[in-house]
Wavefront OBJ file of the C-alpha trace (Angstrom):
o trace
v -75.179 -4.406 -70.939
v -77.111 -1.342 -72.098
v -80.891 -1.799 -72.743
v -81.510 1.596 -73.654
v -83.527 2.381 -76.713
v -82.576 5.335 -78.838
v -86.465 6.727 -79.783
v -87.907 9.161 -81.588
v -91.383 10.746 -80.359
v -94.273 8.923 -82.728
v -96.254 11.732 -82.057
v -93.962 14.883 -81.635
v -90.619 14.122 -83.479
v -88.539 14.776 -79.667
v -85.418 12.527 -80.018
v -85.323 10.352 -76.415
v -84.270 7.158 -74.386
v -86.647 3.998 -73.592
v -84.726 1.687 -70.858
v -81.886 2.150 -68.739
v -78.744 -0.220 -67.940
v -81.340 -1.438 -65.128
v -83.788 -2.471 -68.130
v -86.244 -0.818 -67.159
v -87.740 2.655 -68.657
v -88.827 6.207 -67.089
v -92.920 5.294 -68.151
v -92.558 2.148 -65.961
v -92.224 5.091 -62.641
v -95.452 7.047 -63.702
v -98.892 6.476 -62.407
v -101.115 5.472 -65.181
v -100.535 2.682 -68.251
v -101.984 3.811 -71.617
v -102.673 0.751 -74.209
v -100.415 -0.597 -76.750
v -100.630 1.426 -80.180
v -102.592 -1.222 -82.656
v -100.522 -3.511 -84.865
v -99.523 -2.095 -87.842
v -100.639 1.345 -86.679
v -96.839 2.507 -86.770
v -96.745 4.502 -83.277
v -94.270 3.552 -81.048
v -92.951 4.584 -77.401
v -93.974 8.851 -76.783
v -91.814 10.956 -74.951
v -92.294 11.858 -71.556
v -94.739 15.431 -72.704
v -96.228 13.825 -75.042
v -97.669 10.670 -72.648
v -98.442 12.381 -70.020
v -100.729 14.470 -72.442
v -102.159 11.597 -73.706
v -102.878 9.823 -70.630
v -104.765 12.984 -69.466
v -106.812 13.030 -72.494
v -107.474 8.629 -72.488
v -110.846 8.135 -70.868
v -109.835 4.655 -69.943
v -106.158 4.960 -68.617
v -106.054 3.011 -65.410
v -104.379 4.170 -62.620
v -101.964 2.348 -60.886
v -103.153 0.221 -58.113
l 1 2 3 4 5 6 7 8 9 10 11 12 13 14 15 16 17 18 19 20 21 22 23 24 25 26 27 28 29 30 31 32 33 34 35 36 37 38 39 40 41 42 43 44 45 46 47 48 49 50 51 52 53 54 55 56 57 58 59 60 61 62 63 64 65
């Protein structure tokens, strides 16, 4: 069974996949966890670009340990 999530960018428009038929996504293999977006805010999952740009620019994104 497929768990792959067919996304577009909240903050770019870029058309992508969240997930994988292991379940688990492409943001789970990088290096730094951003917080959730806040309820009702809208956002949802970024693309790959546009994370990695804001993890760079998120005083408080914590490494992995």
């Amino acid at each position: 069974m497929s768990l792959t999530r067919h996304l577009v960018c909240a903050r770019c428009g870029t058309h992508f996949d969240c997930g994988s038929e292991a379940g688990s996504c492409w943001c789970a293999q990088e290096d730094f966890r951003l917080p959730l977006p806040p309820a009702g805010s809208g956002e949802d999952c970024l693309c790959p670009i546009c994370l990695r740009a804001a993890a760079k620019a998120e005083p408080t994104s914590a490494a992995r340990p």
